[in-house]
C-alpha positions in Angstrom: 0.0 0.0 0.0 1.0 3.9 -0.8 1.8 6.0 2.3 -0.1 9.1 2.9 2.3 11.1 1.6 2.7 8.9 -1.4 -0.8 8.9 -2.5 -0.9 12.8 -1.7 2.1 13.2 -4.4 -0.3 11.0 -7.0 -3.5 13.3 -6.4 -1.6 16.6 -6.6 0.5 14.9 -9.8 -3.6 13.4 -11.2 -4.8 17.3 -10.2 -2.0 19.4 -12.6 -2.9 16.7 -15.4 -6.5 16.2 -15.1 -6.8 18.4 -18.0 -4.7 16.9 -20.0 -7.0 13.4 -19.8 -9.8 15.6 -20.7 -8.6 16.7 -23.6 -7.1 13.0 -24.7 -10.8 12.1 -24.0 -12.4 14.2 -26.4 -9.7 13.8 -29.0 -10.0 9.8 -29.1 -14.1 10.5 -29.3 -13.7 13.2 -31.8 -11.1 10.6 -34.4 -13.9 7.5 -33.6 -16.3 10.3 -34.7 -14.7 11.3 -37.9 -14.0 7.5 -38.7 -17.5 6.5 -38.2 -19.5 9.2 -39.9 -16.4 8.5 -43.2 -17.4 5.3 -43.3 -21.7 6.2 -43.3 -21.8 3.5 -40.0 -24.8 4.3 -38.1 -24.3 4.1 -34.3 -26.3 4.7 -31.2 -23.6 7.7 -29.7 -19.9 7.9 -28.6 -18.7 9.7 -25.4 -16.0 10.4 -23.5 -15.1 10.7 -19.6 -12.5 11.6 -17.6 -11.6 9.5 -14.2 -13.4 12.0 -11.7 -10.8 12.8 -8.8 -12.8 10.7 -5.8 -12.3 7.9 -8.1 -8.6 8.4 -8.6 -8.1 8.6 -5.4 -10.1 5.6 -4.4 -8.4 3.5 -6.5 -4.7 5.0 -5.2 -6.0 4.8 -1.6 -6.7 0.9 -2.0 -4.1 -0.2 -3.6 -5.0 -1.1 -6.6 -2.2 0.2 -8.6 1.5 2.0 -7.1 1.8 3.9 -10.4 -0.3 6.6 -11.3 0.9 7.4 -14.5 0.9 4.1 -15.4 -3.1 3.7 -15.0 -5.1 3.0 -18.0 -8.2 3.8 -17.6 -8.0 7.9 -16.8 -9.5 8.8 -20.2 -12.7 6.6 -21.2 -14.3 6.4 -23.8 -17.5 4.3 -24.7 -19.1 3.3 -28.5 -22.7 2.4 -28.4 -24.0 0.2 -31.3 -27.4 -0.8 -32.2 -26.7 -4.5 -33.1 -23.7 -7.2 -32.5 -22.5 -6.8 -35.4 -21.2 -3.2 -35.7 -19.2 -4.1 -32.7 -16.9 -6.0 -35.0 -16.4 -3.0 -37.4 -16.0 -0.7 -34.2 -13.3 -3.1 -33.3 -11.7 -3.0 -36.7 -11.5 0.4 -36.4 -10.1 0.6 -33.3 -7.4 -1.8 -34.0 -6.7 -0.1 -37.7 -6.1 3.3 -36.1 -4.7 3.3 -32.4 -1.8 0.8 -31.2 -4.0 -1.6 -28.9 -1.6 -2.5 -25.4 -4.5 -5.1 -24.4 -7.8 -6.2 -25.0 -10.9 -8.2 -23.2 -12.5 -9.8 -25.7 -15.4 -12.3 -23.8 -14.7 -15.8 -24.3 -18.1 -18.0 -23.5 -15.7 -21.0 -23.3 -13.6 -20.3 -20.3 -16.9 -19.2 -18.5 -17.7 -21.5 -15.4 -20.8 -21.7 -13.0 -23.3 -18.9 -12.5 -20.7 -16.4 -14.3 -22.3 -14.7 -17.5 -20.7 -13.9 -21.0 -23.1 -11.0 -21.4 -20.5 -8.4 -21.2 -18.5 -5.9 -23.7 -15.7 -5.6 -25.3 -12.6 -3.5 -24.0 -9.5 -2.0 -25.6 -6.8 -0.1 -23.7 -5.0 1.6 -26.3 -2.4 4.6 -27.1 -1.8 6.6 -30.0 0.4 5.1 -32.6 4.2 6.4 -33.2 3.1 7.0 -37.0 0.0 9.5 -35.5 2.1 11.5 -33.1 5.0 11.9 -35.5 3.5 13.4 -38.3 0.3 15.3 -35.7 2.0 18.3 -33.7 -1.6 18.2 -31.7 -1.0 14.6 -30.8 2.5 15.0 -29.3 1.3 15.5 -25.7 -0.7 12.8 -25.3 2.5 10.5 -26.6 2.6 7.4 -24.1 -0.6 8.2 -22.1 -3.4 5.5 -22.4 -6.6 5.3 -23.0 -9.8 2.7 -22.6 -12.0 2.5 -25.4 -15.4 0.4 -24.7 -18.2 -1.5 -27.1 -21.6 -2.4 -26.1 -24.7 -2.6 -28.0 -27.7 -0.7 -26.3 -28.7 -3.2 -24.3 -25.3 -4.4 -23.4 -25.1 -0.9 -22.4 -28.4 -1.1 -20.5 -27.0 -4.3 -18.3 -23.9 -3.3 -17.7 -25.2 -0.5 -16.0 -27.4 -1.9 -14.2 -25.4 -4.7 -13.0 -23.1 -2.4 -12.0 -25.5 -0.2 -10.1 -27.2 -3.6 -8.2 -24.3 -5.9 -8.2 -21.3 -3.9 -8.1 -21.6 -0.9 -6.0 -23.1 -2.8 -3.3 -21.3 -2.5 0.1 -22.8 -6.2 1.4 -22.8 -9.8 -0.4 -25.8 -10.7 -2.7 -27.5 -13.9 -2.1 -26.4 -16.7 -4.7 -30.2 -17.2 -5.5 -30.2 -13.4 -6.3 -27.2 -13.7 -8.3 -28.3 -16.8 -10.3 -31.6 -14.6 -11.2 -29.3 -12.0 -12.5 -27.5 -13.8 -14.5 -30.5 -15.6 -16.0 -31.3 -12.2 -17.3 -28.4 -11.6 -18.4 -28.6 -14.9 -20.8 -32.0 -13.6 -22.2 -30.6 -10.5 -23.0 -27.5 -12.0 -24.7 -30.5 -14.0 -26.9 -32.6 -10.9 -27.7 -29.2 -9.3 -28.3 -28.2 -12.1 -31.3 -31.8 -12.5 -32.4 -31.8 -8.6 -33.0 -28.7 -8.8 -35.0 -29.7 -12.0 -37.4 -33.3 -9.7 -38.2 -30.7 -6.2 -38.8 -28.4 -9.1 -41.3 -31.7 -10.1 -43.4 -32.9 -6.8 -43.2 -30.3 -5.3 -44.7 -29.7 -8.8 -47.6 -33.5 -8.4 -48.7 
């Protein structure tokens, strides 16, 4: 764990470049933007966050990481589709145009018990060399990373949900309870594929 005085030195460091994150937040929203509406793709909306300063220091004060500068996930931002499989494009996008340091891709095989597959997908990326080098605007945000996530609308709708109920609960919930929960999330996962095979003959006829 940090000292006091070592997690002071990473909210005062977070506070003089909190700005900075907000702008590499708007700049990664604005390029997916740009891309998207190039390419005529229709999605539901694309924002942009920036790690609010409670939350930094939440995540400094437990632990969780002993270099701030280091943490990925200070500039967010999320791409909503309508169906499944935009999420694909959105990926190839993603993986065409920034350099992508890791990504959590759902795999329904390694999934065991009452756990659910029903999630979305998640890039932590940073500009590429190519970008920064030949962008003056880009230069400041060289090495600084960035989380990029997919959902579909209702992927969207669970996740916050689950997060809300499940997540950011301060006592255990009941396995019964969870096992309900992730019942719904398996019906949702079906409306979610169903949705997508109407949009593919939709758009063949």
């Amino acid at each position: 764990m940090l000292s006091d005085d070592e997690i002071y030195e990473c909210v005062e460091w977070y506070d003089e470049n909190f700005e900075l994150y907000e702008k590499l937040s708007k700049k990664v929203e604005d390029i997916l933007h740009d891309i998207i509406k190039e390419r005529k793709m229709n999605v539901h909306n694309i924002t942009s966050r920036t790690k609010k300063r409670e939350d930094f220091y939440k995540k400094i004060s437990k632990g969780i990481t002993y270099d701030a500068k280091e943490m990925q996930d200070l500039s967010g931002i999320k791409v909503i589709c309508f169906v499944k499989s935009d999420v694909d494009k959105i990926q190839k996008i993603i993986e065409d145009t920034f350099r992508v340091i890791k990504r959590k891709i759902p795999n329904y095989g390694e999934l065991e018990g009452d756990m659910s597959g029903y999630s979305h997908n998640q890039y932590i990326c940073k500009f590429t060399n190519e970008r920064i080098t030949f962008s003056e605007d880009l230069k400041k945000f060289k090495n600084k990373f960035f989380e990029i996530q997919i959902r579909t609308i209702l992927q969207n709708a669970w996740d916050e949900i689950e997060h809300d109920d499940v997540y950011k609960n301060n006592f255990e919930i009941k396995s019964e309870l969870k096992r309900r929960f992730f019942l719904v999330s398996n019906v949702l996962e079906s409306v979610d594929d169903e949705l997508d095979n109407l949009h593919s003959q939709i758009e063949h006829e």
